[in-house]
OpenMM code with the backbone's topology and positions (N, CA, C; nanometers):
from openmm import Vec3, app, unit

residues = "UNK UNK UNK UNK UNK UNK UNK UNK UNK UNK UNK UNK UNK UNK UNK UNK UNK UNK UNK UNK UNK UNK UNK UNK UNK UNK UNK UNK UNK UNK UNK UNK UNK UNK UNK UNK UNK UNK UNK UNK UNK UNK UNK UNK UNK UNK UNK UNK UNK UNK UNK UNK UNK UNK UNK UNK UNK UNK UNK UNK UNK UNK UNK UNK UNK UNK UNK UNK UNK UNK UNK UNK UNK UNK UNK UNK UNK UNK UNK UNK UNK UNK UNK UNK UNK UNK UNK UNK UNK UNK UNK UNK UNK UNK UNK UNK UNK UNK UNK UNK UNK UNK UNK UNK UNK UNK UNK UNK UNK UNK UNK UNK UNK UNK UNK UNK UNK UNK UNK UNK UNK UNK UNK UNK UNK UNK UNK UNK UNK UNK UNK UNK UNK UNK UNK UNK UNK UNK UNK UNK UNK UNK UNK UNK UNK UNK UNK UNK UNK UNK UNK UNK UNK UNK UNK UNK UNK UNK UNK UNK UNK UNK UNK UNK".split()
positions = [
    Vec3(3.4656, -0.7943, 0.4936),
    Vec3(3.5089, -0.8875, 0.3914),
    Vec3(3.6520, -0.8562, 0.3495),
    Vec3(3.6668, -0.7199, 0.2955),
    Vec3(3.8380, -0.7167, 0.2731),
    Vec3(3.9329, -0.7368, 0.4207),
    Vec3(3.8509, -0.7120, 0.5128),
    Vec3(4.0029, -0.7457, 0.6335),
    Vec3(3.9863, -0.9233, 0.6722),
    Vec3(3.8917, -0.9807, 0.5807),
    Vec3(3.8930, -1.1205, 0.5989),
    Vec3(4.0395, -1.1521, 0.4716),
    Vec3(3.9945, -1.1189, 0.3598),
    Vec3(4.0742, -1.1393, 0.2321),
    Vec3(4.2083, -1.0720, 0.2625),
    Vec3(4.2510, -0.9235, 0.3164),
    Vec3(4.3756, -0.9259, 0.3914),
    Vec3(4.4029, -1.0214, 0.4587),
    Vec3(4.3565, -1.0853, 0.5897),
    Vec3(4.4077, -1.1484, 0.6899),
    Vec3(4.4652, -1.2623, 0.5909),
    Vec3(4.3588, -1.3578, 0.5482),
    Vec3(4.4115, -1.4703, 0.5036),
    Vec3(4.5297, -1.4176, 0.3608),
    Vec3(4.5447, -1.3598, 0.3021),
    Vec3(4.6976, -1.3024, 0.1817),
    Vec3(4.7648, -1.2932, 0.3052),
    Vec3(4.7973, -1.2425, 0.4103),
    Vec3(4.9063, -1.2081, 0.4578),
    Vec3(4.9569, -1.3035, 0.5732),
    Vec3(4.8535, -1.4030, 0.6112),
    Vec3(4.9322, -1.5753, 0.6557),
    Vec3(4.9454, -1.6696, 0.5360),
    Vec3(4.8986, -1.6341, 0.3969),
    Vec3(4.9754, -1.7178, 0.3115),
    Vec3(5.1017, -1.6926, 0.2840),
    Vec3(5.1228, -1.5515, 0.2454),
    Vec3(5.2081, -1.4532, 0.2323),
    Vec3(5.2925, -1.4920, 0.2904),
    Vec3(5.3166, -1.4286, 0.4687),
    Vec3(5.4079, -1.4374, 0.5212),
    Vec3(5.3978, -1.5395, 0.6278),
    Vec3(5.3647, -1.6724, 0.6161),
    Vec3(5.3315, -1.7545, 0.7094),
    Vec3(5.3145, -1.7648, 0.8181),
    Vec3(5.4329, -1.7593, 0.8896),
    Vec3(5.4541, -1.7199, 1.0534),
    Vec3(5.4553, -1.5926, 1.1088),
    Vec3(5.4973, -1.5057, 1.0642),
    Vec3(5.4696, -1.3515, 1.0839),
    Vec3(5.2917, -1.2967, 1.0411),
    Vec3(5.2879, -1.3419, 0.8842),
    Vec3(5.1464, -1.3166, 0.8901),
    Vec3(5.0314, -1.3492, 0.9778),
    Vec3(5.0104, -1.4939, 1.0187),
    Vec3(4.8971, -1.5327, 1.1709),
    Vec3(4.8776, -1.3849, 1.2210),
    Vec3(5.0330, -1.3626, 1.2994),
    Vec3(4.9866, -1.1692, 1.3734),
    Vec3(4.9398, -1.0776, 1.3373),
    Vec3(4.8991, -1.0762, 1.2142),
    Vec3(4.7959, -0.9483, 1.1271),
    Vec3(4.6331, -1.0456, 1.2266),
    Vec3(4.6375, -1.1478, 1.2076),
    Vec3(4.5032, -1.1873, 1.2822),
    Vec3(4.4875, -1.1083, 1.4080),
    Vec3(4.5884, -1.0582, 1.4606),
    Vec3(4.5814, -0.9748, 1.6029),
    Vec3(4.4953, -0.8543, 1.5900),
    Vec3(4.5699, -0.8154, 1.4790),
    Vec3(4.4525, -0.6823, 1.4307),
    Vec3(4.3399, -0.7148, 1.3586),
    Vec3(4.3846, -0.7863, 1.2814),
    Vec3(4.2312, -0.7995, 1.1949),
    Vec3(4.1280, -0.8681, 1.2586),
    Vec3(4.0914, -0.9480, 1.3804),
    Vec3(4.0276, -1.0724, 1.4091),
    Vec3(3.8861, -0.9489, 1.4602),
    Vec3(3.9693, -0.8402, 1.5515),
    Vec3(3.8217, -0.7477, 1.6231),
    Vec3(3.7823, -0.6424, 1.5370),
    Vec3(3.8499, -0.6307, 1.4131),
    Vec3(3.7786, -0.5543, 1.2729),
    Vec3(3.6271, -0.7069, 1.2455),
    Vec3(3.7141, -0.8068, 1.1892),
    Vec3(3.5794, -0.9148, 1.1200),
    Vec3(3.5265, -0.9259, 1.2342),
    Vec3(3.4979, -0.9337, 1.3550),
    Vec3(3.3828, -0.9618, 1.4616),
    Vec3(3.3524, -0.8495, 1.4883),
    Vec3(3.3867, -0.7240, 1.4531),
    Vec3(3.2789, -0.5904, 1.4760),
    Vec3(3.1865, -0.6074, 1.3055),
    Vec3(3.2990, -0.6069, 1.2031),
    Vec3(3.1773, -0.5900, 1.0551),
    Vec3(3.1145, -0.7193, 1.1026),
    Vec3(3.1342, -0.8157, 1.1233),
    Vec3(3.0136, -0.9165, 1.1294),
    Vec3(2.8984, -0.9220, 1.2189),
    Vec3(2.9607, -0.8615, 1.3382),
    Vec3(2.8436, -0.8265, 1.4409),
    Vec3(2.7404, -0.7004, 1.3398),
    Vec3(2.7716, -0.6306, 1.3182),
    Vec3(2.7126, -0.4935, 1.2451),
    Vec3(2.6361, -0.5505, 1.1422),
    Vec3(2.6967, -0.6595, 0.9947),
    Vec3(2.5937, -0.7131, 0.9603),
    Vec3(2.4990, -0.7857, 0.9621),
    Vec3(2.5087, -0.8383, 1.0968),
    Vec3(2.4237, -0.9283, 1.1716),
    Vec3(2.2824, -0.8451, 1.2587),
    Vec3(2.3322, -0.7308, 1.2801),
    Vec3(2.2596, -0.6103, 1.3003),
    Vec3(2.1042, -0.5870, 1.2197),
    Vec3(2.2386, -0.5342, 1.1007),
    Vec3(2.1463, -0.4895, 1.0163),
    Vec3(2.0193, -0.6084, 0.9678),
    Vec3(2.0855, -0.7169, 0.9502),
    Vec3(2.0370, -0.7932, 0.8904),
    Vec3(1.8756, -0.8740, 0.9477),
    Vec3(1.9292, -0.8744, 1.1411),
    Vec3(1.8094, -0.8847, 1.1881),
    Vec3(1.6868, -0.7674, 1.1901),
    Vec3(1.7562, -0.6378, 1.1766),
    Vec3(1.6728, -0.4819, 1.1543),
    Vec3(1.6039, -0.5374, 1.0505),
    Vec3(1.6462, -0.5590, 0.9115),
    Vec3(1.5771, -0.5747, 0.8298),
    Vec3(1.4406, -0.6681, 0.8381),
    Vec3(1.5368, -0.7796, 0.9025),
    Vec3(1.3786, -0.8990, 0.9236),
    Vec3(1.2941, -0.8627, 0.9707),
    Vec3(1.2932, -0.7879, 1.0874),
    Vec3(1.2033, -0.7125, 1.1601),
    Vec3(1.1102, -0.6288, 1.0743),
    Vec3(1.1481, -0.5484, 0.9599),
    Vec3(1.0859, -0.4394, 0.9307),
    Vec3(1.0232, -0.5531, 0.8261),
    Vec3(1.0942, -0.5823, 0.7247),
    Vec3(1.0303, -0.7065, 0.6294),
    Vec3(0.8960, -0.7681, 0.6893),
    Vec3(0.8982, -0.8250, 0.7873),
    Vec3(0.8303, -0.8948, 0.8791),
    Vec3(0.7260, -0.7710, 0.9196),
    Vec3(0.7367, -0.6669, 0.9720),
    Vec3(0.6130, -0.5591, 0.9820),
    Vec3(0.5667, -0.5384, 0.8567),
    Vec3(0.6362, -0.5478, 0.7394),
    Vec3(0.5595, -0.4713, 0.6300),
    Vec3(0.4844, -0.6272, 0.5631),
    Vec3(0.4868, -0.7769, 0.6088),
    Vec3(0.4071, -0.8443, 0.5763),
    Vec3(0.3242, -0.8770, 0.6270),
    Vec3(0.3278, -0.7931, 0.7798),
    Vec3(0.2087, -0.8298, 0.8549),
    Vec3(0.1136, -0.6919, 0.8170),
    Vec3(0.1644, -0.5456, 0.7837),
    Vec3(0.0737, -0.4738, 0.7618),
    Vec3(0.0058, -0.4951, 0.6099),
    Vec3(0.0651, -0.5692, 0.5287),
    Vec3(0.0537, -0.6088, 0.3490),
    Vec3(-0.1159, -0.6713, 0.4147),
    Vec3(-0.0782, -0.7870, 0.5039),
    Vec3(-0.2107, -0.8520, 0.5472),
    Vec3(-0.3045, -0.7866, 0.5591),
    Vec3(-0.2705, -0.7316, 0.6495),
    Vec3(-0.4204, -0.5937, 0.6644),
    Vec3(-0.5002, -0.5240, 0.5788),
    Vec3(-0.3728, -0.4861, 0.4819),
    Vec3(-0.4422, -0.4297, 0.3937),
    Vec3(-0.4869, -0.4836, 0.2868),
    Vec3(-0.4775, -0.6377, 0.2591),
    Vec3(-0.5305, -0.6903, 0.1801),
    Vec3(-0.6734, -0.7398, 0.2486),
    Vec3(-0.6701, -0.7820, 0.3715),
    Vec3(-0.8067, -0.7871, 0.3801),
    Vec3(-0.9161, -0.7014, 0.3852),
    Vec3(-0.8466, -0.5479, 0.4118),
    Vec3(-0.9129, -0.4479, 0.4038),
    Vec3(-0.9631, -0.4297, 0.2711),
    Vec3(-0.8682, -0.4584, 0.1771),
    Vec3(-0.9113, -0.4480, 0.0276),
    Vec3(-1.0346, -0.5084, -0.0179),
    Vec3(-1.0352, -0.6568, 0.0348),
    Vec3(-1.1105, -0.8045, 0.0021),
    Vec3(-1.2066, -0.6906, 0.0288),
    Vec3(-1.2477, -0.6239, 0.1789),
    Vec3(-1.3826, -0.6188, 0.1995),
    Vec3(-1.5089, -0.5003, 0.1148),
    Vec3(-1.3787, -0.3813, 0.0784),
    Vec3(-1.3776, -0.3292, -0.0373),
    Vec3(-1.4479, -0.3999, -0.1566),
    Vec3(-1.3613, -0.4406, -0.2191),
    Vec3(-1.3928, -0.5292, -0.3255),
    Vec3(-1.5533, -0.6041, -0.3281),
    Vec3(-1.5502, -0.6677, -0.2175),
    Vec3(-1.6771, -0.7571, -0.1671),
    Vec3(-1.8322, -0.6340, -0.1593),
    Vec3(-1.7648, -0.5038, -0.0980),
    Vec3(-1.8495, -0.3937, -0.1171),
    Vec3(-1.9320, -0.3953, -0.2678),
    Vec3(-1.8046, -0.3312, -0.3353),
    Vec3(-1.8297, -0.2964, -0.4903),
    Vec3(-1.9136, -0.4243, -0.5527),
    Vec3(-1.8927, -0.5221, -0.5175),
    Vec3(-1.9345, -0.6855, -0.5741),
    Vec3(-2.0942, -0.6584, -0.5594),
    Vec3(-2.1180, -0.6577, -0.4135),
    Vec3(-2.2638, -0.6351, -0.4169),
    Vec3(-2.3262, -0.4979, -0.4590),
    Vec3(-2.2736, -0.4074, -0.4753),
    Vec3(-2.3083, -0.2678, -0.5205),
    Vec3(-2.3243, -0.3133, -0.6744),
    Vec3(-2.2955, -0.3377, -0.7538),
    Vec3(-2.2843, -0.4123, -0.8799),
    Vec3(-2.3666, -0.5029, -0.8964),
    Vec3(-2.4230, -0.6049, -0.7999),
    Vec3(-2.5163, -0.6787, -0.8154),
    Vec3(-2.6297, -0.6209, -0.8011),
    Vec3(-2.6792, -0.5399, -0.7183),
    Vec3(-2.7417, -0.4262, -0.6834),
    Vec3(-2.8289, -0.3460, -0.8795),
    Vec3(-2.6779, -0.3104, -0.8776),
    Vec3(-2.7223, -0.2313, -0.9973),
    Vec3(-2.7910, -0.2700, -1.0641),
    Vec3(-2.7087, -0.4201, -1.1511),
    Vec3(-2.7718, -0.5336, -1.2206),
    Vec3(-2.8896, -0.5348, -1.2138),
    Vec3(-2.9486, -0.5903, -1.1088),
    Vec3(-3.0836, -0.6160, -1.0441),
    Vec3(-3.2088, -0.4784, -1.0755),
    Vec3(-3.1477, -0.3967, -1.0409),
    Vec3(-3.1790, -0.2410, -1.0822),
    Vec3(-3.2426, -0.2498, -1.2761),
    Vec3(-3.1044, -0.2944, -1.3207),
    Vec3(-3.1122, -0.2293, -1.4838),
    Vec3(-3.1875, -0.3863, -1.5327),
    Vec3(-3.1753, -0.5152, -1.4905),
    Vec3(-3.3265, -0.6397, -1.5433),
    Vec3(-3.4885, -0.5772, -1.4923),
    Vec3(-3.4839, -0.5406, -1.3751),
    Vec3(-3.5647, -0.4933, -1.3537),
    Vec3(-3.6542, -0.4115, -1.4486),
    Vec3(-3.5567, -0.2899, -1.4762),
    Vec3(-3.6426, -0.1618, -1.5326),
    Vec3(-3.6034, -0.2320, -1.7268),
    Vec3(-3.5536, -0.3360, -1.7055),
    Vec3(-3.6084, -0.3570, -1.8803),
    Vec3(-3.6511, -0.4690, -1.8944),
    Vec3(-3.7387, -0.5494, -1.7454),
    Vec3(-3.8394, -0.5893, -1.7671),
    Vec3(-3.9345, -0.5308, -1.7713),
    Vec3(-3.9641, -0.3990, -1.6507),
    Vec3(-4.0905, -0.3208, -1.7268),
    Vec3(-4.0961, -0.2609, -1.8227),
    Vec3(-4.0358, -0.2676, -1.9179),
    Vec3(-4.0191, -0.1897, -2.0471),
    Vec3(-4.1175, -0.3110, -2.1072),
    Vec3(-4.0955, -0.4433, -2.1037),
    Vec3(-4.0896, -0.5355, -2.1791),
    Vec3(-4.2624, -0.5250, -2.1191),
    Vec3(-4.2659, -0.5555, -1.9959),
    Vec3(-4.3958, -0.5339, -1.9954),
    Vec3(-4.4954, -0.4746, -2.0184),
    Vec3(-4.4227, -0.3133, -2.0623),
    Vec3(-4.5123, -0.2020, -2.0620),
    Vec3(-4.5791, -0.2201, -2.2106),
    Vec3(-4.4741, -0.3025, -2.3273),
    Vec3(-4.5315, -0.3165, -2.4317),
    Vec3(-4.6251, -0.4374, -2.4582),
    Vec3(-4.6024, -0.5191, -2.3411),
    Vec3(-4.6683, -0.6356, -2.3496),
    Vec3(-4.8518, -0.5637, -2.2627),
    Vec3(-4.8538, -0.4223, -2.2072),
    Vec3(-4.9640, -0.4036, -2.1813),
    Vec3(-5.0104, -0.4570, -2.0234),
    Vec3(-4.8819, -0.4982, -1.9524),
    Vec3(-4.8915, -0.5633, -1.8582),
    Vec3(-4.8312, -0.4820, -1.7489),
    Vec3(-4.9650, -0.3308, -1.7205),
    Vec3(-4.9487, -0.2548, -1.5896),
    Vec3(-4.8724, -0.2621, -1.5160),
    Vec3(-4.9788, -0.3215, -1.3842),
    Vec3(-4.9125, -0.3722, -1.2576),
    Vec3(-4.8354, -0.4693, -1.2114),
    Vec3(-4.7902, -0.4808, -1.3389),
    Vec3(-4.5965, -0.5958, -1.3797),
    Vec3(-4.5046, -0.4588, -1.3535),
    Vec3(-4.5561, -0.3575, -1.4749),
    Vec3(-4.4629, -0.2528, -1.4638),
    Vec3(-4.4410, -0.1897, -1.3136),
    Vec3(-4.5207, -0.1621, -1.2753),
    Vec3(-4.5104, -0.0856, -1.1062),
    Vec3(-4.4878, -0.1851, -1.0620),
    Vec3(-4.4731, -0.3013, -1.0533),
    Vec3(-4.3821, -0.4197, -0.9696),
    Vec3(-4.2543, -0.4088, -0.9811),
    Vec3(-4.1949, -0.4506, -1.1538),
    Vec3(-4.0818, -0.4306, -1.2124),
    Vec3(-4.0301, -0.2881, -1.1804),
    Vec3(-4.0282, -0.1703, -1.2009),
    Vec3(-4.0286, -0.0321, -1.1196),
    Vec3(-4.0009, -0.0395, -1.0314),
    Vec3(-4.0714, -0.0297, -0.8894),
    Vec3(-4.0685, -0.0514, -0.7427),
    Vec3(-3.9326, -0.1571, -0.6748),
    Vec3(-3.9391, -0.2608, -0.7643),
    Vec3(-3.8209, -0.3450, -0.7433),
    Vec3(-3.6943, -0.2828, -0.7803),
    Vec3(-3.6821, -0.1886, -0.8995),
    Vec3(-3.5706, -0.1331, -0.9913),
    Vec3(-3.5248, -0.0261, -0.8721),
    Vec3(-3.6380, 0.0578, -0.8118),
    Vec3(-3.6272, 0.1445, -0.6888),
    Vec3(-3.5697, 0.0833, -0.5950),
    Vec3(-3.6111, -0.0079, -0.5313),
    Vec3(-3.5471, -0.0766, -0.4138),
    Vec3(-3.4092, -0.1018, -0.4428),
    Vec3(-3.3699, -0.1419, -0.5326),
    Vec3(-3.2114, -0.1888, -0.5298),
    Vec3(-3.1248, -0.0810, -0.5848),
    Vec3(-3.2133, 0.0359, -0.6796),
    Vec3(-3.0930, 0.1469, -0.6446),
    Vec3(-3.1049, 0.2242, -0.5235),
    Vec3(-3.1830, 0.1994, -0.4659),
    Vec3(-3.1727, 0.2531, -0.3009),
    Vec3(-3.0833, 0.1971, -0.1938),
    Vec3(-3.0743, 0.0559, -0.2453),
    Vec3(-2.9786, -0.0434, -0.1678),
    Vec3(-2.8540, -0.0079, -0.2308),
    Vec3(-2.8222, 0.0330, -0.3437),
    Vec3(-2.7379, 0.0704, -0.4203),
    Vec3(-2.6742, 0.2222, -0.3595),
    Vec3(-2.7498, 0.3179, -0.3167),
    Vec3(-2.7327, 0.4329, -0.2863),
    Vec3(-2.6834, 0.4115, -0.1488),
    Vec3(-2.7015, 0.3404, -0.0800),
    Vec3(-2.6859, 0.2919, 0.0766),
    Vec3(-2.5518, 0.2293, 0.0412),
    Vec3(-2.5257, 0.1899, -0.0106),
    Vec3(-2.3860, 0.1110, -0.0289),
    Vec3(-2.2957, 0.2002, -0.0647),
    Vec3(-2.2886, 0.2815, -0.1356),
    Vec3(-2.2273, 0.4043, -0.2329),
    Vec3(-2.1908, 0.4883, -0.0782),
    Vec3(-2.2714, 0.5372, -0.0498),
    Vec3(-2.2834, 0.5820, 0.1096),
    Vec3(-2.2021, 0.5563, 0.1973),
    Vec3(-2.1592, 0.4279, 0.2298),
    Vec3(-2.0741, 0.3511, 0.3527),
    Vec3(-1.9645, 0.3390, 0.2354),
    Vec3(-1.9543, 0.3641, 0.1554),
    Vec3(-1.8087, 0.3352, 0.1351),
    Vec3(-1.6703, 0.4489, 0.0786),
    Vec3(-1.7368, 0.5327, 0.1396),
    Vec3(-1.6350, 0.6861, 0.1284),
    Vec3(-1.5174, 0.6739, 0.1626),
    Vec3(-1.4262, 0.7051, 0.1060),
    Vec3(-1.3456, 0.6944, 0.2080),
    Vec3(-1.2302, 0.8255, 0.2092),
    Vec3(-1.2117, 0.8519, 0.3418),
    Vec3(-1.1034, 1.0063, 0.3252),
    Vec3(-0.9804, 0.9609, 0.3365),
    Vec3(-0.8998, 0.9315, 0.2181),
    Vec3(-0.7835, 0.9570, 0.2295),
    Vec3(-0.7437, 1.0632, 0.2316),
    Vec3(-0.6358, 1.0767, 0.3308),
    Vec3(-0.5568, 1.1606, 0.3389),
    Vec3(-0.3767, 1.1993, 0.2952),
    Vec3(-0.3188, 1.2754, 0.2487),
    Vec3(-0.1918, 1.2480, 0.1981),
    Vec3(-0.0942, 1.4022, 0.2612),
    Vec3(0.0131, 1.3473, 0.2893),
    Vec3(0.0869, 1.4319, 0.3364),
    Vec3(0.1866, 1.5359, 0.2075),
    Vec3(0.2413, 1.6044, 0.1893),
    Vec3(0.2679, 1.6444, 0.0230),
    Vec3(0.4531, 1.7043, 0.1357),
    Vec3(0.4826, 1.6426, 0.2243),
    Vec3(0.6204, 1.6489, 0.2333),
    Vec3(0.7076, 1.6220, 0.1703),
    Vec3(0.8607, 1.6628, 0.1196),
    Vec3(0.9218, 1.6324, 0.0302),
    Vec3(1.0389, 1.4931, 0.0997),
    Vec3(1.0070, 1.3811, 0.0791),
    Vec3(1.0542, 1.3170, 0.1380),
    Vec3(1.1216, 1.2357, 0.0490),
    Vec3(1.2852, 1.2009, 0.0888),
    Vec3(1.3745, 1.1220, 0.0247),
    Vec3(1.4800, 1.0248, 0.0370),
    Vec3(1.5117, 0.9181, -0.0067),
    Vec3(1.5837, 0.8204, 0.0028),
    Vec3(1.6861, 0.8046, 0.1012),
    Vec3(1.7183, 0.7765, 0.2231),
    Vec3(1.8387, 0.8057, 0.2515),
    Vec3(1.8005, 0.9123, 0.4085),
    Vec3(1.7061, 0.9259, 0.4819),
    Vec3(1.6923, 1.0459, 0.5455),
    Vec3(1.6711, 0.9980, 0.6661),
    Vec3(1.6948, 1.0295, 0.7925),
    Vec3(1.7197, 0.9946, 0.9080),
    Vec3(1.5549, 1.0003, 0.9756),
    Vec3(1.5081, 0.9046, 1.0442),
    Vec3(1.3846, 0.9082, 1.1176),
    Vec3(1.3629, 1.0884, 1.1722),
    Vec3(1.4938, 1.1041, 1.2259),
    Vec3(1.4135, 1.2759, 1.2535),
    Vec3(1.4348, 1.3701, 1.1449),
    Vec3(1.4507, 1.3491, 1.0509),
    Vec3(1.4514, 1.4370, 0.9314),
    Vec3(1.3351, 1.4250, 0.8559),
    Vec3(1.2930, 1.2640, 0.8706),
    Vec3(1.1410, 1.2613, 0.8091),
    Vec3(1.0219, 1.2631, 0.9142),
    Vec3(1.0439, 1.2807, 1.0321),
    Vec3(0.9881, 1.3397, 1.1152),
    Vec3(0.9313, 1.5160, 1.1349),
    Vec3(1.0329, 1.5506, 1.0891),
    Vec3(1.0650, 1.7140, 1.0625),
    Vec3(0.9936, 1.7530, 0.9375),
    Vec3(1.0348, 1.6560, 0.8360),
    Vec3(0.9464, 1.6964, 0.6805),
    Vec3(0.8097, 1.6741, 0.7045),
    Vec3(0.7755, 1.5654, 0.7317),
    Vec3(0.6019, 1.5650, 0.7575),
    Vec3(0.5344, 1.6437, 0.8513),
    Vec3(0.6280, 1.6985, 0.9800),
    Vec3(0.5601, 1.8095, 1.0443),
    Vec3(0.5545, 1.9353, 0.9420),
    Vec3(0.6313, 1.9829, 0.8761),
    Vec3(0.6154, 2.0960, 0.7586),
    Vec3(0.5566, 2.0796, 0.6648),
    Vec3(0.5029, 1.9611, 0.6173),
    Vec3(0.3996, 1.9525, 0.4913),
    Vec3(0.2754, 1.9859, 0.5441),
    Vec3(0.2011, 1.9551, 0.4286),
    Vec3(0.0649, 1.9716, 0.4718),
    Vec3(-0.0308, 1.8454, 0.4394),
    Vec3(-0.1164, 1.8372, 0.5370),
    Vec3(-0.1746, 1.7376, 0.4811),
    Vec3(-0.3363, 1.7563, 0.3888),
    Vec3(-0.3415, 1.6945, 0.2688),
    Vec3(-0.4742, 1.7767, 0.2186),
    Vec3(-0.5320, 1.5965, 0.1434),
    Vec3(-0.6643, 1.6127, 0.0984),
    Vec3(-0.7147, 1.4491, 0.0527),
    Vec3(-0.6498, 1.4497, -0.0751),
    Vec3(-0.6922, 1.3070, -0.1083),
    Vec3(-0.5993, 1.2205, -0.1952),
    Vec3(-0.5949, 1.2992, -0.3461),
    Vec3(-0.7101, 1.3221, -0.3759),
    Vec3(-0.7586, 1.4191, -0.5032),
    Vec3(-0.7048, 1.4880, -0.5287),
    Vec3(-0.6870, 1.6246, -0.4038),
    Vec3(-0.6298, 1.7672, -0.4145),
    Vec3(-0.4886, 1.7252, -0.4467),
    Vec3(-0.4541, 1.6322, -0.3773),
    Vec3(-0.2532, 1.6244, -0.4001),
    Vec3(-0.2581, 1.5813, -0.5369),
    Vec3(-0.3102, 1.4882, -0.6348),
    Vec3(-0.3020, 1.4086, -0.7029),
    Vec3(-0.3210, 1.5646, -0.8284),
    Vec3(-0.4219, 1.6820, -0.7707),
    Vec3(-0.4476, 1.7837, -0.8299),
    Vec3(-0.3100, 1.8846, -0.8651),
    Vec3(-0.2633, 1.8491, -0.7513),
    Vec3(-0.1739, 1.9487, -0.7476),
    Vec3(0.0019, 1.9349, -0.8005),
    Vec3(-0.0247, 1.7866, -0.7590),
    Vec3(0.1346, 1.7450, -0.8178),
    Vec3(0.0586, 1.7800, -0.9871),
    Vec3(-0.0285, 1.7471, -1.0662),
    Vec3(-0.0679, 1.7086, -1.1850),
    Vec3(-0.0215, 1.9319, -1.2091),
    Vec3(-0.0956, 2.0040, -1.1784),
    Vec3(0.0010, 2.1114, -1.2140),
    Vec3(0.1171, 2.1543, -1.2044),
    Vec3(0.1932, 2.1261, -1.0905),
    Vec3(0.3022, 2.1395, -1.0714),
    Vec3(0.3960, 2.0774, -1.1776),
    Vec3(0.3641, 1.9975, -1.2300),
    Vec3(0.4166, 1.9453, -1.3504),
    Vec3(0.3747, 2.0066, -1.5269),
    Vec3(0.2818, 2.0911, -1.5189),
    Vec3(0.2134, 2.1289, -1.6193),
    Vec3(0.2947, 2.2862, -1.6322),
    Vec3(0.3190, 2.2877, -1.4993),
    Vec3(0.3694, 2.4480, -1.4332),
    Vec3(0.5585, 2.4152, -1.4647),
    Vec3(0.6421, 2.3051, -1.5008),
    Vec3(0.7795, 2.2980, -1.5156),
    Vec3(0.7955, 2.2857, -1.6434),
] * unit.nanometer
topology = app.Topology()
chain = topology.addChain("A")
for resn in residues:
    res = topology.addResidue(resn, chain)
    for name in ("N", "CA", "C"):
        topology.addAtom(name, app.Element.getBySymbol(name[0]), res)
């Protein structure tokens, strides 16, 4: 941009003499413009990966979510249950209760089965990684960290801060 804003001051400037600064300046603006043209498609590219991985992980989320949804309905079903046999037990109405019961069982079992499949191990790297750092420098930092689950780091930054 400034050897654009030079070029053109110095053919207003010096009219006929100035044009010849275009001699020099013309393969300065077609290298910076090639370069931001560079960058600019780099970026789309990466923009463009990080909305196709955003996707993923939102549907990964949905199915999450959809998990917890029925784990919750589950419960529900669980806690009408066991205070309908309550209701029954005062109403004197037995083998309502061991119905109501047995049903309250079944769905925290379905409940426990769900709880079950949905573990999940994150893992986190605790490298010191920062703004500005060359693919093999953050290549280099994550080989020297360590990697430990999501908890322990979340444990450990939380003292490390208690500890400054």
């Amino acid at each position: 941009m400034a050897a654009i804003t030079l070029g053109l001051i110095a053919s207003i400037a010096a009219f006929p003499v100035g044009l010849v600064t275009w001699l020099v300046l013309g393969p300065a603006v077609a290298v910076a413009t090639t370069y931001a043209w560079a960058i600019l498609a780099m970026l789309t590219t990466q923009f463009s990966n990080l909305a196709t991985q955003s996707q993923t992980i939102q549907t990964a989320l949905q199915a999450v979510l959809a998990a917890w949804q029925a784990m919750a309905g589950d419960i529900g079903i669980a806690i009408t249950d066991a205070q309908t046999a309550i209701t029954d037990k005062i109403a004197g109405n037995f083998q309502a209760v061991l119905h109501d019961l047995q049903g309250a069982q079944t769905e925290w079992q379905a409940t426990e089965a769900q709880a079950a499949s949905m573990v999940l191990n994150l893992q986190v790297n605790n490298a010191n990684l920062q703004i500005g750092m060359s693919q093999s420098s953050v290549a280099s930092a994550l080989q020297g960290g360590t990697v430990m689950p999501l908890i322990q780091y979340f444990n450990s930054v939380g003292l490390a801060k208690k500890a400054a």
